[in-house]
C-alpha positions in Angstrom: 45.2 66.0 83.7 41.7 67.9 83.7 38.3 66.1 82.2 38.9 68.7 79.0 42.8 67.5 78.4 41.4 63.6 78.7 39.1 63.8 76.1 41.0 65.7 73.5 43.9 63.0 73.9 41.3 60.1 73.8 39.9 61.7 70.5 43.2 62.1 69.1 44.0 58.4 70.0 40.5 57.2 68.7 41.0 59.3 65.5 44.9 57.9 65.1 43.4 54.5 65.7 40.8 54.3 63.3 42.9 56.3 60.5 45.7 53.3 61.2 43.0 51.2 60.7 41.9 52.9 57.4 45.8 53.0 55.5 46.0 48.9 57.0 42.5 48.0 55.4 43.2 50.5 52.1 46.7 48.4 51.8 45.3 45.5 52.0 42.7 46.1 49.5 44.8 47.7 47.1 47.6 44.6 47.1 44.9 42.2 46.5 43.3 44.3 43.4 44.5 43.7 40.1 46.4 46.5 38.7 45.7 47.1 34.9 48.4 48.8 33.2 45.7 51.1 30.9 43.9 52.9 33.4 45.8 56.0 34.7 43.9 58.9 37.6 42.9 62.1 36.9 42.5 65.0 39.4 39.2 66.3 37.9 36.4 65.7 35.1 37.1 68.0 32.5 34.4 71.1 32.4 31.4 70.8 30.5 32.2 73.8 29.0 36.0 72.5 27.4 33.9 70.0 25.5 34.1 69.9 22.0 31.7 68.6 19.5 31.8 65.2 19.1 32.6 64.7 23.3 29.6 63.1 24.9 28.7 62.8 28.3 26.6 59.7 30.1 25.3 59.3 33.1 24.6 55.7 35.4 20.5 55.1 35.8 20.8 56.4 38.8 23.0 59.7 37.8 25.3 59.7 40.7 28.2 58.4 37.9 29.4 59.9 34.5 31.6 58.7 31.6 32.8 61.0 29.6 34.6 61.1 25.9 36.5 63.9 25.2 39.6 64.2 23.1 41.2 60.7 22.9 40.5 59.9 26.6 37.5 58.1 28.5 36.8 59.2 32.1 34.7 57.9 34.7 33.9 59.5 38.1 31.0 60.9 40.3 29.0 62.9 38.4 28.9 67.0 39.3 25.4 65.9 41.0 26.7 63.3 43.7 29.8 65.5 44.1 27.7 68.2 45.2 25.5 66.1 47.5 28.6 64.2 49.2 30.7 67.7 49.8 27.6 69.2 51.1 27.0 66.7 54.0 30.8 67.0 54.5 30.6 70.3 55.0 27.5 69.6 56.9 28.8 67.2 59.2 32.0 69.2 59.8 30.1 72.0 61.4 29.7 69.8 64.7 33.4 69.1 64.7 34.6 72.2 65.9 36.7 72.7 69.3 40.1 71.1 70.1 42.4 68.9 67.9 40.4 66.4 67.4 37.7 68.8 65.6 41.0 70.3 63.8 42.1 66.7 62.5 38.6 65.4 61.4 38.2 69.0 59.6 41.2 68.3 58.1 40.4 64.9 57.3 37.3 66.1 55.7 38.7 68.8 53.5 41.1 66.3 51.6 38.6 63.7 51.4 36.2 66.9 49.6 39.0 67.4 47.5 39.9 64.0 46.5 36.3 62.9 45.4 36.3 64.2 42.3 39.6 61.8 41.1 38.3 59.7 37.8 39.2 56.7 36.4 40.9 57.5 33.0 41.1 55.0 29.9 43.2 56.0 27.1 41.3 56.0 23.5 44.9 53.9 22.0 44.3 51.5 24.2 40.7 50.6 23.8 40.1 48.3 20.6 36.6 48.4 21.2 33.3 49.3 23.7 30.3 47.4 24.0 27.7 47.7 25.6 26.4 44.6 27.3 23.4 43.9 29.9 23.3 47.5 30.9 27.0 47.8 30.9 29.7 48.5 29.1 32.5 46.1 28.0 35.5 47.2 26.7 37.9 45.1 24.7 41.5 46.3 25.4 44.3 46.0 22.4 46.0 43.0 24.4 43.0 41.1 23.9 41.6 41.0 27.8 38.1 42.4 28.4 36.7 43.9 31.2 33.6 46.0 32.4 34.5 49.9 31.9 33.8 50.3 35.9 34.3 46.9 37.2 32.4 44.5 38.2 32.1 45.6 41.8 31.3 48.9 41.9 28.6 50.9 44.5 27.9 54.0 45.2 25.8 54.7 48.1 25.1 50.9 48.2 23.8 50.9 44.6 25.1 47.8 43.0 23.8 49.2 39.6 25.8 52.3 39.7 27.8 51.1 36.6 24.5 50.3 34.7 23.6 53.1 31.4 20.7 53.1 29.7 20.9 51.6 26.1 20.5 55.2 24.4 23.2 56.9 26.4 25.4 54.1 25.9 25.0 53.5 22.0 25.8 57.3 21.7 28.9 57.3 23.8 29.8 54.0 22.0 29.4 54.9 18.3 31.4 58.7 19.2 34.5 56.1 20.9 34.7 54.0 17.8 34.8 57.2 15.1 37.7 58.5 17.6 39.2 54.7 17.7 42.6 54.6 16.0 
């Protein structure tokens, strides 16, 4: 075997490794994580320009998270900003991974994990008896009595512990445009 041939099979290995490593941690993770009946995934945020009047839009303090009303559903995901920013050093970083399979794999890799970013959380209004907005966050009080925080309590993005924090304005308007749409 040539010098060429060894490192394209240790990079496939490496890569195979840590993906296995990935789906074990990810299943893990995901069997010890509650799993609420009300909140369903959506492929996309729907486009500003769908909105009707009387959807609103918020953003986190730090912007890289929206929550949006529209219709009789709630959504939260990255916001169009920090979609942009994460897809760009993705494409960035994918430039350097070029020759061989392993440079085919991790562009692979890359391309789903661009398209799968902009997945959202979705909360259905009939499920929702009320929203509240509570230390910089909002609670929501679900119709079989439980309560929880609209994005949990654990949530980061980019290492931001207050990435489900809204300021008191935003989060008054979203709130009082839920409750008119609350059946």
């Amino acid at each position: 075997m040539e010098v060429r041939e060894r490192r394209a099979a240790s990079r496939v290995i490496r890569f195979g490794l840590v993906a296995l490593g990935i789906v074990i941690a990810a299943g893990w993770m995901l069997r010890k994580v509650p799993k609420p009946d009300h909140i369903r995934v959506e492929g996309a945020a729907p486009a500003m320009e769908t909105l009707a009047a009387g959807d609103v839009q918020i953003f986190n303090v730090s912007g890289t998270v929206d929550v949006i009303l529209a219709g009789d559903r709630l959504s939260a995901g990255l916001s169009p900003q920090k979609l942009a920013e994460v897809r760009a050093d993705l494409a960035r970083s994918s430039d350097r991974d070029t020759s061989g399979i392993g440079g085919a794999i991790a562009a692979t890799v890359k391309r789903t994990v661009a398209e799968k970013l902009s997945i959202r959380a979705v909360y259905p209004l009939a499920e929702i008896r009320d929203l509240r907005y509570d230390d910089g966050r909002l609670r929501v009080e679900w119709r079989t009595g439980r309560e929880t925080m609209l994005l949990g309590d654990n949530i980061k993005v980019d290492g931001d512990a207050d990435a489900n924090r809204f300021r008191r304005e935003d989060a008054e308007r979203l709130i009082a445009a839920v409750r008119a749409r609350l059946p």
